[in-house]
C-alpha positions in Angstrom: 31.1 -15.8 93.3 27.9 -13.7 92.5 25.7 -16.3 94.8 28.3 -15.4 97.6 27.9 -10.9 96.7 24.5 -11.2 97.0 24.3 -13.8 100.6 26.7 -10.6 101.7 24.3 -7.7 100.4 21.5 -8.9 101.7 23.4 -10.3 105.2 24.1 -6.9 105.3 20.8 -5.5 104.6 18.8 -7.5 106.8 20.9 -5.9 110.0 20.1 -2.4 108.8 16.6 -2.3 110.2 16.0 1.2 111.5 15.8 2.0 114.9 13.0 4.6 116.3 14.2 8.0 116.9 11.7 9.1 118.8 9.8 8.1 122.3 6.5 6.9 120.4 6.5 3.5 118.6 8.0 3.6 115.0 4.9 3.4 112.4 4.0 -0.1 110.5 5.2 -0.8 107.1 2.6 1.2 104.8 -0.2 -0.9 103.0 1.2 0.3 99.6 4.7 0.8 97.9 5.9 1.6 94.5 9.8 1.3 93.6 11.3 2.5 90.8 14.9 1.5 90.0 18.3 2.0 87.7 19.7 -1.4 87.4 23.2 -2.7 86.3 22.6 -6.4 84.6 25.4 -8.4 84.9 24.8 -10.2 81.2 27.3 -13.1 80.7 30.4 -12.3 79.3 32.4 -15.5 78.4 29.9 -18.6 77.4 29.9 -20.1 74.0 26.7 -22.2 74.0 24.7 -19.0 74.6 26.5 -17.1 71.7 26.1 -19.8 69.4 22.6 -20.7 70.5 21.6 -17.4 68.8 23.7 -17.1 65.8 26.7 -15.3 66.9 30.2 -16.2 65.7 31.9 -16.6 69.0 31.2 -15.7 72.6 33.4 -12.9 72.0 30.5 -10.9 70.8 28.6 -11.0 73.6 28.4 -7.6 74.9 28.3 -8.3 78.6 27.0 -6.3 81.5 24.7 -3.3 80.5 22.0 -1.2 82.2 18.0 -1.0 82.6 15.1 -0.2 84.8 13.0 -2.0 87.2 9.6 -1.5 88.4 7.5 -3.0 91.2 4.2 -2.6 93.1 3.5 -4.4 96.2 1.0 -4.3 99.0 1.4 -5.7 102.7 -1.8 -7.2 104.2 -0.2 -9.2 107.0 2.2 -8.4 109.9 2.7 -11.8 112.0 5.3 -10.5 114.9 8.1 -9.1 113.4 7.6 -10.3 109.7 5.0 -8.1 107.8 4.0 -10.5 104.2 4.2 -8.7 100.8 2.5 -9.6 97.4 3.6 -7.6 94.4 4.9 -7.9 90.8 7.7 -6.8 89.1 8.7 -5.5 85.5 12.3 -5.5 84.9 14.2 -4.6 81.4 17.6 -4.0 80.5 20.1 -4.0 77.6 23.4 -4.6 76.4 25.4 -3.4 72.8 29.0 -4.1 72.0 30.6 -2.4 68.9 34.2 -3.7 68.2 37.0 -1.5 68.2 39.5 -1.2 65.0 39.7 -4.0 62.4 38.2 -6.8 64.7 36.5 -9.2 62.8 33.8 -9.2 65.0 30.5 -7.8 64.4 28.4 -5.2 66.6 25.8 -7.3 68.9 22.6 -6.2 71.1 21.4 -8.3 74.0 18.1 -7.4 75.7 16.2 -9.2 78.4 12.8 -8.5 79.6 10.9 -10.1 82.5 7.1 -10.0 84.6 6.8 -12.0 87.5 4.7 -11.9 90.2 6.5 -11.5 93.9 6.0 -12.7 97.6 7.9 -11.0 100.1 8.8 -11.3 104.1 9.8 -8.0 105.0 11.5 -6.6 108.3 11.6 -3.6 110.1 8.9 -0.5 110.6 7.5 2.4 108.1 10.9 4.6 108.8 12.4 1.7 107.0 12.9 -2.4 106.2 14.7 -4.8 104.5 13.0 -7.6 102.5 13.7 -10.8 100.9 11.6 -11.7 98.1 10.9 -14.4 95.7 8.8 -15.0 92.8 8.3 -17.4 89.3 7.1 -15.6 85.8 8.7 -15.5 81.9 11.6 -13.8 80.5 12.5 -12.8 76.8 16.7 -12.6 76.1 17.3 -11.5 72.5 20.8 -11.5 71.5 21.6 -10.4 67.9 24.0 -8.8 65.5 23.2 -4.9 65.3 21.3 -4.7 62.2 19.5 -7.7 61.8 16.4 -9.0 62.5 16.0 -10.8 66.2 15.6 -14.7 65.4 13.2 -17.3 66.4 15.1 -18.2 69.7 15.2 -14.7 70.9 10.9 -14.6 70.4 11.0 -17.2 73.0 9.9 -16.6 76.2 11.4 -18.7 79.2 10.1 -19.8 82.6 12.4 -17.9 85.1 12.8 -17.8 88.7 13.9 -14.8 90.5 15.0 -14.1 93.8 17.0 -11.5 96.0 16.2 -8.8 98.6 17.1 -5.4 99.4 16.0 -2.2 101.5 13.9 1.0 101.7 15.0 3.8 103.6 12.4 6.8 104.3 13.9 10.0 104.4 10.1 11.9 103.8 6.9 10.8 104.8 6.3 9.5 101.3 9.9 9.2 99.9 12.5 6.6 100.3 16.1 5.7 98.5 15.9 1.6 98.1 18.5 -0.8 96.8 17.5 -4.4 95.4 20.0 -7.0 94.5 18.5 -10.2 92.6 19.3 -13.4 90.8 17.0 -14.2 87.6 17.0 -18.1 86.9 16.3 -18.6 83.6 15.5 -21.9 82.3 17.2 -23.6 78.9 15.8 -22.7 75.3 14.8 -24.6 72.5 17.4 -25.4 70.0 16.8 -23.2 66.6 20.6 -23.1 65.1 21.0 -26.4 63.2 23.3 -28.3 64.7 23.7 -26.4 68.2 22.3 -27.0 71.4 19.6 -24.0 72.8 20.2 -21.6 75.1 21.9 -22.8 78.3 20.6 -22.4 81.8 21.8 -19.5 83.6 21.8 -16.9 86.5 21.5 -13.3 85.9 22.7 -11.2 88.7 20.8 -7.5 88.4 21.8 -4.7 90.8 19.2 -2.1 91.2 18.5 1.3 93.1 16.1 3.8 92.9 13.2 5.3 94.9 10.4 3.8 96.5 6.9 5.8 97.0 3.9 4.8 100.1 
């Protein structure tokens, strides 16, 4: 289901090129962007290996979907017909807490994730605005713990992870741009440290981000 949002967002980014307004040709992509974004995390919500794989009683505690912030910096030093290349890297964090309600006798959790990857991007469209998809391998660290404790040895661990997605800048100043990203973060199994319980399980993490972007 979250594979098929994000084929749709960025179906639906990729046709939202801009189109010149004026009689001169529209400007190239700049050499140089920043972006700086608000994200929504979609944390799992319902998967017992993971909650169990860091100490938690049930996958009850899990505190599901949260927010963060996400930070990139890319350059473009090739244009090859109507594809313009990107390098860049990305910082990305965000967090989660759940405190249960009444006499539950579940106990208050924190999840946060943290991840620096580097980025390659083929990118579409002029300087007034482009849409992008983007790819890119690096580390992640996903600590999940009950709210006063210490973080435990599988949350210090820090995972190979994939990420992937795409998204759009729109320029309404010279220097100024709203942008949207919508990306998948594959992060690979952990090492077993709860006797008796397997290690954190593979899985996709669907972040939602929007922001500015600065040339």
């Amino acid at each position: 289901m979250r594979s098929s949002v994000v084929l749709v967002t960025l179906g639906l980014l990729l046709c939202s090129s801009s189109s010149a307004l004026a009689q001169e040709p529209p400007p190239r992509i700049p050499v140089f962007v920043v972006d700086l974004h608000a994200t929504v995390p979609l944390f799992p919500g319902d998967n017992p290996q993971l909650a169990i794989s860091h100490g938690l009683t049930s996958a009850a505690e899990l505190p599901g979907s949260g927010f963060g912030v996400q930070a990139g910096a890319h350059v473009y030093p090739l244009r090859l017909k109507a594809i313009t290349f990107g390098l860049g890297a990305e910082l990305a964090a965000g967090r989660s807490s759940q405190v249960p309600a009444g006499t539950s006798t579940l106990r208050a959790t924190d999840e946060r994730f943290t991840t620096v990857a580097p980025q390659l991007s083929l990118n579409f469209g002029n300087g007034h605005g482009w849409s992008y998809l983007s790819a890119g391998v690096g580390t992640s660290k996903w600590a999940i713990f009950h709210q006063g404790s210490a973080e435990g040895p599988a949350d210090k661990e820090r995972l190979k992870t994939l990420n992937y997605g795409g998204g759009a800048r729109w320029f309404a100043k010279r220097h100024l741009a709203f942008s949207l990203d919508v990306r998948i973060y594959v992060i690979s199994p952990g090492t077993p440290f709860v006797q008796g319980a397997l290690g954190s399980p593979h899985t996709n993490l669907l972040v939602i981000g929007a922001g500015v972007s600065l040339k």
